[in-house]
Each structure stands twice: as C-alpha cells, then as structure tokens.
N, CA, C and O atoms as CSV, one atom per row, in Angstrom:
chain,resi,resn,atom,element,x,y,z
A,1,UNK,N,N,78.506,21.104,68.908
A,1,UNK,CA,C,78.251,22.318,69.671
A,1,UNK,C,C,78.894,23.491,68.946
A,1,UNK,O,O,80.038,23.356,68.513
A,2,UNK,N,N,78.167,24.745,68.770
A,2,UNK,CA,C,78.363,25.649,67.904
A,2,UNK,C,C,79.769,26.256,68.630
A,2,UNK,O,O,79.965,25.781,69.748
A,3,UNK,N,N,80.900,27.356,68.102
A,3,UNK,CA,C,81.524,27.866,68.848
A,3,UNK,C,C,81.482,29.129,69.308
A,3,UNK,O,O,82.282,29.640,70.091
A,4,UNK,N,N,80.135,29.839,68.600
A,4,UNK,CA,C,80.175,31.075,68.694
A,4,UNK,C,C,78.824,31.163,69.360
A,4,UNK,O,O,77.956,30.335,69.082
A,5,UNK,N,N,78.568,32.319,70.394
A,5,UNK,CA,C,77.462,32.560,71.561
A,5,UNK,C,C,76.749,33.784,71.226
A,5,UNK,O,O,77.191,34.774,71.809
A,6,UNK,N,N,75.683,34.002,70.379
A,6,UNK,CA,C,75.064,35.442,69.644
A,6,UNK,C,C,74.299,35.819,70.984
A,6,UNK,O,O,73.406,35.280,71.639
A,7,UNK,N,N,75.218,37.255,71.130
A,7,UNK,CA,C,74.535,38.378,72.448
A,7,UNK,C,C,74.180,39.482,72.297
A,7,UNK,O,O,75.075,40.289,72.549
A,8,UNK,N,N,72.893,40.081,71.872
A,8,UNK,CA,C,72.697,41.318,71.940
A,8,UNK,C,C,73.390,42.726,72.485
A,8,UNK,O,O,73.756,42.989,73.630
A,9,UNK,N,N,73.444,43.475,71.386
A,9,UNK,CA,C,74.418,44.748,71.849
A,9,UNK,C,C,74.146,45.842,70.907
A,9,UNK,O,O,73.787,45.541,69.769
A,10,UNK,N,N,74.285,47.204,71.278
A,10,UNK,CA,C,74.529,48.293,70.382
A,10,UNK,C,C,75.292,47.687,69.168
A,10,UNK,O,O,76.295,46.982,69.283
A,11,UNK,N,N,74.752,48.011,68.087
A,11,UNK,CA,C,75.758,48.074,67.154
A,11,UNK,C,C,75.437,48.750,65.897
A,11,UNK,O,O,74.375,49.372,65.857
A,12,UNK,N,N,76.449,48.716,64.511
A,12,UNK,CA,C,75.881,49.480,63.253
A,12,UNK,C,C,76.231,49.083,62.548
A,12,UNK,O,O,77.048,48.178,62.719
A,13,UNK,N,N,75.770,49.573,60.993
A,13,UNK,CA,C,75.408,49.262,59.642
A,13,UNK,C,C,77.065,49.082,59.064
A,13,UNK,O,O,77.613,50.090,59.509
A,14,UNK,N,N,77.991,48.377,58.380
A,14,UNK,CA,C,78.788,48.838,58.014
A,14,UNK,C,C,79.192,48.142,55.978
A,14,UNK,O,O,78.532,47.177,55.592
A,15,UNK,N,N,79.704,48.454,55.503
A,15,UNK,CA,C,79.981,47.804,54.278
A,15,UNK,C,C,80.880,46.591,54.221
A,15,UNK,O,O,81.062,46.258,55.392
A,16,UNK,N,N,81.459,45.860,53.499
A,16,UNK,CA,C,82.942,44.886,53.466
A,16,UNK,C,C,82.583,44.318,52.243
A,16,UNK,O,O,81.527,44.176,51.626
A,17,UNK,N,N,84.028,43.968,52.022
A,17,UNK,CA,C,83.877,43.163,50.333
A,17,UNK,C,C,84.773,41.913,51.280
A,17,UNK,O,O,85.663,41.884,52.129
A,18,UNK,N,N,83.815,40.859,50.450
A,18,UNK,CA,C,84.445,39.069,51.284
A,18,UNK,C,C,84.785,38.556,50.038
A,18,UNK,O,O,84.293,39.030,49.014
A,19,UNK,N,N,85.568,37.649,50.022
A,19,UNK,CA,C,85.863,36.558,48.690
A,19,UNK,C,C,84.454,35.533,48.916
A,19,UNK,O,O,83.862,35.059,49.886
A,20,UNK,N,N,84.307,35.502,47.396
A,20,UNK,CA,C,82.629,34.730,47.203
A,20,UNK,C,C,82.736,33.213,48.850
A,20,UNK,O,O,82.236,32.902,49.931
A,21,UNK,N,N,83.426,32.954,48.174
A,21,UNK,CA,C,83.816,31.354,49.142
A,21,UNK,C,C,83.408,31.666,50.830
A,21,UNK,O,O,82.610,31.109,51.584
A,22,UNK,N,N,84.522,33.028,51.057
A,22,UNK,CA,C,83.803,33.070,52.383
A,22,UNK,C,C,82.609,33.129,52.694
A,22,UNK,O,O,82.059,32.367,53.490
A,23,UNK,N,N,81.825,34.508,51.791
A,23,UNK,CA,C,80.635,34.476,51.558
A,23,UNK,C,C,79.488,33.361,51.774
A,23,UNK,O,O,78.441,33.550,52.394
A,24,UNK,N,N,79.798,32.427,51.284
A,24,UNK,CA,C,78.930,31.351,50.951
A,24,UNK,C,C,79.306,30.295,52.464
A,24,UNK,O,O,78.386,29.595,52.887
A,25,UNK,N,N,80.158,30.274,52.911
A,25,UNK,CA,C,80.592,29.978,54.222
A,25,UNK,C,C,79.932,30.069,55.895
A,25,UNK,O,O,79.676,29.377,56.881
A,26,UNK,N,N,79.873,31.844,55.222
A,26,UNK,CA,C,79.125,32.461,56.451
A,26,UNK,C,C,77.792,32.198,56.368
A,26,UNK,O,O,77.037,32.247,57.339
A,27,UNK,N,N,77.371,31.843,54.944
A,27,UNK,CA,C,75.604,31.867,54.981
A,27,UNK,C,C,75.266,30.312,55.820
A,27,UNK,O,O,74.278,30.080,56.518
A,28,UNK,N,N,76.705,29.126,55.424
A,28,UNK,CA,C,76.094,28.123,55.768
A,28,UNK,C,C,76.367,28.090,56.972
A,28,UNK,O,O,75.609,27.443,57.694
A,29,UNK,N,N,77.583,28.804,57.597
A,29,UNK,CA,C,77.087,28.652,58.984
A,29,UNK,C,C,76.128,29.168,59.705
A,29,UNK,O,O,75.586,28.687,60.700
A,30,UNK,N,N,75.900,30.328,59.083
A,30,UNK,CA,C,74.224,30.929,59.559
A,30,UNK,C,C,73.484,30.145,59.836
A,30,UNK,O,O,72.852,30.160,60.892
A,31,UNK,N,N,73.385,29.268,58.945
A,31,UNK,CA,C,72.026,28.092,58.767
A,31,UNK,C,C,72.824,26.772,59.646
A,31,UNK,O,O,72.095,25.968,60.226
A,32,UNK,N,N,73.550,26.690,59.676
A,32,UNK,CA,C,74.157,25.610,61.011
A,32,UNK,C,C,73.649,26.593,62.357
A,32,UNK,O,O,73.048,25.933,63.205
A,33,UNK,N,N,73.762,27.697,62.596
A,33,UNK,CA,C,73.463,27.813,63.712
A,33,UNK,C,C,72.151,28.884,63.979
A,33,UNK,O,O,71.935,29.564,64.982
A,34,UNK,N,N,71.273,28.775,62.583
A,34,UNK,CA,C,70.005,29.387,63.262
A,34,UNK,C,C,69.963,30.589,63.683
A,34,UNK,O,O,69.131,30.986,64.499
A,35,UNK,N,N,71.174,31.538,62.984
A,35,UNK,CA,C,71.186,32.661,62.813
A,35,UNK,C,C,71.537,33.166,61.719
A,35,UNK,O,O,71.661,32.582,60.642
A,36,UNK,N,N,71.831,35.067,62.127
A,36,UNK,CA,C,71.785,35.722,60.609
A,36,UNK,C,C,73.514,35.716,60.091
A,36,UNK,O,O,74.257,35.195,60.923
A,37,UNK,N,N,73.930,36.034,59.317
A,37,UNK,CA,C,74.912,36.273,58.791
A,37,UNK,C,C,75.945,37.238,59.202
A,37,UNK,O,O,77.164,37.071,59.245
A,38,UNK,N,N,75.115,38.470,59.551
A,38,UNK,CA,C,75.466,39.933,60.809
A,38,UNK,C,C,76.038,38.943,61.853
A,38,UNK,O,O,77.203,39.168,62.183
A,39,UNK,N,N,75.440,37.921,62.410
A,39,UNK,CA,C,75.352,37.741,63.972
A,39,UNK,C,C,76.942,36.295,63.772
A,39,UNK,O,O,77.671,36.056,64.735
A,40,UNK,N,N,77.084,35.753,62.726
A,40,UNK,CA,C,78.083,35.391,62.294
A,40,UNK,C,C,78.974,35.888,62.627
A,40,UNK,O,O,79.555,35.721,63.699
A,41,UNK,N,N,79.381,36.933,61.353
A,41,UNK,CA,C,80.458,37.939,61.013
A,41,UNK,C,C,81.186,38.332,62.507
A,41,UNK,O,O,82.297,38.114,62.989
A,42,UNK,N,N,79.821,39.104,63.028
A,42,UNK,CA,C,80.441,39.792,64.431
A,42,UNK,C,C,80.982,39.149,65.155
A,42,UNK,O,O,82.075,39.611,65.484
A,43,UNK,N,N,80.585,37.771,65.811
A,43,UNK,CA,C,80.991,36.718,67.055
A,43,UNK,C,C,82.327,36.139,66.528
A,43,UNK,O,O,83.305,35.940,67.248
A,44,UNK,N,N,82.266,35.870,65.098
A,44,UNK,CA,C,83.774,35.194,64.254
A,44,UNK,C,C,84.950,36.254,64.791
A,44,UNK,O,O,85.954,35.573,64.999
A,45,UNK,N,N,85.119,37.163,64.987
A,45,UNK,CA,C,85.611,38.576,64.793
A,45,UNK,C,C,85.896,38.451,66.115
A,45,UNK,O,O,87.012,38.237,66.588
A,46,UNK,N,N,84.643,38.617,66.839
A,46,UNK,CA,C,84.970,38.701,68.808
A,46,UNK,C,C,85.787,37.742,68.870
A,46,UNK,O,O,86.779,37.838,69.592
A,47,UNK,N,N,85.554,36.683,68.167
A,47,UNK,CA,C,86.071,35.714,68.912
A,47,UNK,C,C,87.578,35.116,68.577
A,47,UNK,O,O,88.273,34.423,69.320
A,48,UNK,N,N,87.947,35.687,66.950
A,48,UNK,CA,C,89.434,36.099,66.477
A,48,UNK,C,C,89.945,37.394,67.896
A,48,UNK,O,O,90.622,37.161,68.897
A,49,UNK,N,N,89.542,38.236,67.618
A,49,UNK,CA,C,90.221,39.296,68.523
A,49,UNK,C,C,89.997,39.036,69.904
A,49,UNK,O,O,89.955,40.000,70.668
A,50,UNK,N,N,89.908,38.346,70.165
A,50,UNK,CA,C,89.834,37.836,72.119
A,50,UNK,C,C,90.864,36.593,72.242
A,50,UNK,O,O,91.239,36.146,73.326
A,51,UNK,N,N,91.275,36.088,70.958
A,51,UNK,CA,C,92.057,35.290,71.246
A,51,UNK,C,C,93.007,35.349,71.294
A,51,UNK,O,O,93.631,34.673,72.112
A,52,UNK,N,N,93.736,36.369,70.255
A,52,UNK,CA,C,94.751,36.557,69.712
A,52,UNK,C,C,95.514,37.636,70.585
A,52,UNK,O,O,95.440,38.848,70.785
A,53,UNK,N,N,96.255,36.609,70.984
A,53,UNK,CA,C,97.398,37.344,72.465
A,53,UNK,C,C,98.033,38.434,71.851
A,53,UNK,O,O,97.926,39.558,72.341
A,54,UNK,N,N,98.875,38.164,70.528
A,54,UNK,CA,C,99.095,39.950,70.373
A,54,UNK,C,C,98.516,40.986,69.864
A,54,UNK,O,O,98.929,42.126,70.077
A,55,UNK,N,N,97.525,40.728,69.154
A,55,UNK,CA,C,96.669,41.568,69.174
A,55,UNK,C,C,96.134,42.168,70.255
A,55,UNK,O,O,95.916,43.379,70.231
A,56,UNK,N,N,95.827,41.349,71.431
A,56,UNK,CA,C,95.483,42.094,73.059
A,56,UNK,C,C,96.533,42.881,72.972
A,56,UNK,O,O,96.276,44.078,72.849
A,57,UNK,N,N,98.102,42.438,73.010
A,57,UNK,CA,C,98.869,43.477,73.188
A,57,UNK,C,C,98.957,44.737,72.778
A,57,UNK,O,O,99.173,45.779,73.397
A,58,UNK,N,N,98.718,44.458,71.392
A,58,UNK,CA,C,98.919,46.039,70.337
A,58,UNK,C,C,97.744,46.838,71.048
A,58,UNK,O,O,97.838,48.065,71.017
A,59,UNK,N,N,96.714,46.306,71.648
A,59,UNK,CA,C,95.378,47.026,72.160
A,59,UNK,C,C,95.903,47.902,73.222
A,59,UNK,O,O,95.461,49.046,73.325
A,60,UNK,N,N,96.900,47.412,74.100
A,60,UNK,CA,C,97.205,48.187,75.278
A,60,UNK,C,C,98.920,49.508,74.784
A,60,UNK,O,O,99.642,50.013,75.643
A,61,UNK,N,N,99.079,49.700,73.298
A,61,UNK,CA,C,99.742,50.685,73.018
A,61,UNK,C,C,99.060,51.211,71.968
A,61,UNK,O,O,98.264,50.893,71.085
A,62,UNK,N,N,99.980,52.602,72.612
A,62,UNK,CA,C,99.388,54.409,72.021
A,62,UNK,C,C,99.184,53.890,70.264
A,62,UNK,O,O,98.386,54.613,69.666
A,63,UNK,N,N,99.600,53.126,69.691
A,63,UNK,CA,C,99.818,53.099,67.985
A,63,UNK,C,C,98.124,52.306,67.825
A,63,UNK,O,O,97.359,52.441,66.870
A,64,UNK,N,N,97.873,51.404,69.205
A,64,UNK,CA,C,96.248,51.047,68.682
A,64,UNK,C,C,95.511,52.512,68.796
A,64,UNK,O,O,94.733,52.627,67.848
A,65,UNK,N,N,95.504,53.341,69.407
A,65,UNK,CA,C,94.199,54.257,69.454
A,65,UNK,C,C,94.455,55.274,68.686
A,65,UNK,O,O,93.670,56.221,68.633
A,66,UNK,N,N,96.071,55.225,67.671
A,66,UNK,CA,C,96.120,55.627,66.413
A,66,UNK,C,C,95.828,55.403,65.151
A,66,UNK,O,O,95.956,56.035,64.102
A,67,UNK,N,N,95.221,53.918,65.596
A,67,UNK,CA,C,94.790,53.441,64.394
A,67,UNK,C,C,93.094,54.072,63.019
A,67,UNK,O,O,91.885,53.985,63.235
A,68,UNK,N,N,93.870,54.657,61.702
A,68,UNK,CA,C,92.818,54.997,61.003
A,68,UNK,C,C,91.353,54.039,60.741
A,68,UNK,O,O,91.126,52.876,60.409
A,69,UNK,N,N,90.584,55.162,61.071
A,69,UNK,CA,C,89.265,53.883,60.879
A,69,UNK,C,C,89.161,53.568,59.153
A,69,UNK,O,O,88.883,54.494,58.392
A,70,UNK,N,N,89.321,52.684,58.828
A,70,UNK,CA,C,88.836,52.173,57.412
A,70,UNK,C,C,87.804,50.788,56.921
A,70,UNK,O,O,87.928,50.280,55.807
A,71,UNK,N,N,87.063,50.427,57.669
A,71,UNK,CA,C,85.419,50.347,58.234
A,71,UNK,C,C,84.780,51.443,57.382
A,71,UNK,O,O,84.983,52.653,57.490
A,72,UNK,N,N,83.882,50.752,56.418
A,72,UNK,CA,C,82.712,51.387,55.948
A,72,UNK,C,C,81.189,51.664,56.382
A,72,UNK,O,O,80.176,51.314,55.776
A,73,UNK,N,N,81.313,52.578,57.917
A,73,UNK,CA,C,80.291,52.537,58.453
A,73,UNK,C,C,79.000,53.764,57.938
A,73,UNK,O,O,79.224,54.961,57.755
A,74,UNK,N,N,77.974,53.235,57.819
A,74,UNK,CA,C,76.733,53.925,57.801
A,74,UNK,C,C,76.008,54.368,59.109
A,74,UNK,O,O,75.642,53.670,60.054
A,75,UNK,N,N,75.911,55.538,58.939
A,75,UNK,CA,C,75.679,56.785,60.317
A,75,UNK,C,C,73.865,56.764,59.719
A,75,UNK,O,O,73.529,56.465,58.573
A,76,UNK,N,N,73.124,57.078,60.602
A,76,UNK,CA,C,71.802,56.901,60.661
A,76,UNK,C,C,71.399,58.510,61.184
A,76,UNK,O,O,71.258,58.770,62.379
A,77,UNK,N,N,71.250,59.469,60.161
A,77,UNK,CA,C,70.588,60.935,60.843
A,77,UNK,C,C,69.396,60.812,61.255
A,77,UNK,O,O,68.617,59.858,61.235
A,78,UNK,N,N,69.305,61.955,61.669
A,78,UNK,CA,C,68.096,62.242,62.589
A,78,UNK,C,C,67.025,61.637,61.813
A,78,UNK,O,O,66.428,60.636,62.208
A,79,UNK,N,N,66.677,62.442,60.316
A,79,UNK,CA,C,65.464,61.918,59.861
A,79,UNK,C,C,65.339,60.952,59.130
A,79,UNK,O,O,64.460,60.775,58.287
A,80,UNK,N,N,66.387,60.126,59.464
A,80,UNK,CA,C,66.029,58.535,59.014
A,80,UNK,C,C,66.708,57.769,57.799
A,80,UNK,O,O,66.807,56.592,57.451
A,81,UNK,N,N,67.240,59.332,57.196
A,81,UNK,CA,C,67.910,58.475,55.730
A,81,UNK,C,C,69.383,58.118,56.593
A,81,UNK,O,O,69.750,58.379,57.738
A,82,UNK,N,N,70.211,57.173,55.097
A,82,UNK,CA,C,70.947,56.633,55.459
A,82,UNK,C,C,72.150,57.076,54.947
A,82,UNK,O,O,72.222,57.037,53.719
A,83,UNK,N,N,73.188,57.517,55.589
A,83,UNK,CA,C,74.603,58.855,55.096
A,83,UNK,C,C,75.488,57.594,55.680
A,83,UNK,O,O,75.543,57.040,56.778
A,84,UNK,N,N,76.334,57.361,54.076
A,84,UNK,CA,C,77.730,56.601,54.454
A,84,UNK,C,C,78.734,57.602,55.428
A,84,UNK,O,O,78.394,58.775,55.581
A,85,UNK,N,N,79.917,57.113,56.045
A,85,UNK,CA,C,80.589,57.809,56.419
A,85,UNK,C,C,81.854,58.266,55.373
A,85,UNK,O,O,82.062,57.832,54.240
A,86,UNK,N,N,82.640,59.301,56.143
A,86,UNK,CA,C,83.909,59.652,54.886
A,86,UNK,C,C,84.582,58.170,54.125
A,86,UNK,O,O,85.006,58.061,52.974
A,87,UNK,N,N,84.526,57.391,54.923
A,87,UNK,CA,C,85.203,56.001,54.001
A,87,UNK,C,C,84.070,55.265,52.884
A,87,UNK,O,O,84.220,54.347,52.077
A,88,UNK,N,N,82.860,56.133,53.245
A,88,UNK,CA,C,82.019,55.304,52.429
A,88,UNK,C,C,82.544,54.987,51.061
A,88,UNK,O,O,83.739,55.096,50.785
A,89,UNK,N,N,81.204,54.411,49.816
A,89,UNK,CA,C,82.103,53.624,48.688
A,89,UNK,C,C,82.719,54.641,48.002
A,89,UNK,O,O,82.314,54.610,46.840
A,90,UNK,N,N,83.488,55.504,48.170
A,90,UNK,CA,C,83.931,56.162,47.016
A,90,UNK,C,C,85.051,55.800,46.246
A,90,UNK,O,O,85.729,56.557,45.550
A,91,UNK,N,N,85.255,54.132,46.481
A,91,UNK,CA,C,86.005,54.101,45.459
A,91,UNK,C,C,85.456,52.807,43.739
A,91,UNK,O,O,86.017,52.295,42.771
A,92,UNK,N,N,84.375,52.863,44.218
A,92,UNK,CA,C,83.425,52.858,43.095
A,92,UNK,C,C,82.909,51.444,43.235
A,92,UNK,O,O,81.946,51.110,42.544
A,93,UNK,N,N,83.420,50.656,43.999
A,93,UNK,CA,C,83.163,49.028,44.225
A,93,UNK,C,C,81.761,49.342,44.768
A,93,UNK,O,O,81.211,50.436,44.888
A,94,UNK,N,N,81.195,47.760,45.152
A,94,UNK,CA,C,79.968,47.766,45.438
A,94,UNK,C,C,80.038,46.739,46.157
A,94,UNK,O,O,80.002,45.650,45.585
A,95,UNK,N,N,80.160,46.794,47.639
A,95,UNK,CA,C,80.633,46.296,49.001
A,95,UNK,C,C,79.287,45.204,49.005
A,95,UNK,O,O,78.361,45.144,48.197
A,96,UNK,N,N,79.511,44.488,50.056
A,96,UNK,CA,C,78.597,43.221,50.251
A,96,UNK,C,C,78.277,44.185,51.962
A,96,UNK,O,O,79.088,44.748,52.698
A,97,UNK,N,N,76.554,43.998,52.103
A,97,UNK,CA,C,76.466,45.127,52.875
A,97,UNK,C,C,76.207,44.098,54.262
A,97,UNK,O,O,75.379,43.187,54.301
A,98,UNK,N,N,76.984,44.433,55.189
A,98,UNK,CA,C,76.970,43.421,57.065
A,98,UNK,C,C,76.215,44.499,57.716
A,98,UNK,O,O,76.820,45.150,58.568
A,99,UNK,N,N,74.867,44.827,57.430
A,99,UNK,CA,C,73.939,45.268,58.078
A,99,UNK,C,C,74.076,44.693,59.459
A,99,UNK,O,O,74.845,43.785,59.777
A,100,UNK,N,N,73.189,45.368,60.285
A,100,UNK,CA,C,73.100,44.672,61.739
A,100,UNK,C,C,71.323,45.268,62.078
A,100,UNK,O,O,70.733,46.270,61.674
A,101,UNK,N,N,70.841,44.031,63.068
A,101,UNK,CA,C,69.438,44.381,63.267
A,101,UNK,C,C,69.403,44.446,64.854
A,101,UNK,O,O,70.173,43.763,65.530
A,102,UNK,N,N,68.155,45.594,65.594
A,102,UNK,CA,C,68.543,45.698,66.565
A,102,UNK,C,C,67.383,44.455,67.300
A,102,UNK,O,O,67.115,44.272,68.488
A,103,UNK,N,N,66.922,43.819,66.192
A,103,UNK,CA,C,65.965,43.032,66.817
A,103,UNK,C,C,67.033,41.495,66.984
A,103,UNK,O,O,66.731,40.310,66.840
A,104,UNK,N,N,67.698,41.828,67.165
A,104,UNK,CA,C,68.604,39.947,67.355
A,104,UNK,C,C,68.315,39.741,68.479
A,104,UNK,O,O,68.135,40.507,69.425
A,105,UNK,N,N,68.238,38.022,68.326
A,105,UNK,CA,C,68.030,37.773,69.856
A,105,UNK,C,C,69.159,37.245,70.548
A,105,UNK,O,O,70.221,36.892,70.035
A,106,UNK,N,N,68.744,37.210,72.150
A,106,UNK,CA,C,69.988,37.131,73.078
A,106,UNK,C,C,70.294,35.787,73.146
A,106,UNK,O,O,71.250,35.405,73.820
C-alpha cells in the first residue's frame, strides 16, 4: 500500500536541483504509484512537514513567517509567457524543473 494520497489543489511551477539518485528514485516511485513525479515531490514534502513535530512548532513562531522565500518559483503573466521570479536561475545552474499540472487527478 502506497504511503502517499495524490489530491488535487492550486498549485505552481517551481525549479530545484536533486542529487541524480534521488532523481531516479522519484521517477521510480512515480511508476510504483501511477503517477507523475510533481505529484511525488509534493505529497513526500506534505507528508515530511505534517510529521515533523518541530517543525509544526517553528510554524507557530514569528521567525517562521520571517522566513526568506528561496523556492524558484515561476509566476505565469497575463499573456501567457513564463517570468521566473527574483530567485529565479541567476546563478547560472540549470535546475531540474518540478512543474505542476492543473490537470492531476484526485
């Protein structure tokens, strides 16, 4: 039985650099569970940060909602092209891209 439950939600485009190994990890669990790689990443993540008792904690002080965003997210303008945000790549690497689709299913 899989451990992770893929649920439809708002979400967005963002960049990350993984070590190859993980990489190759996430694809096979993709394919263990008949989903995408996006739908991986995200639920692995929910499901690290829902567990992890102090991390809940740090969530409920002033220093979490100080925290700098450094997330390479892609903002979607009006007419369709695609504008990194200020963290985008500018530091010359070439990120492994955790797209997200709004067609996932529930």
């Amino acid at each position: 039985m899989p451990l992770l439950e893929i649920v439809q939600i708002r979400q967005v485009t963002a960049s990350i650099r993984l070590d190859e190994s993980t990489a190759a990890l996430i694809d096979q669990y993709a394919a263990f569970l008949h989903a995408s790689a996006d739908e991986v990443v995200d639920k692995a993540l929910t499901y690290v940060f829902a567990k992890d008792r102090e991390f809940q904690e740090f969530l409920r002080t002033p220093e979490a909602t100080r925290a700098a965003q450094s997330l390479r997210i892609r903002r979607v303008p009006q007419n369709g092209a695609v504008a990194e945000s200020a963290n985008g790549a500018a530091n010359g690497a070439k990120p492994v891209e955790a797209g997200h689709d709004s067609r996932l299913r529930s």
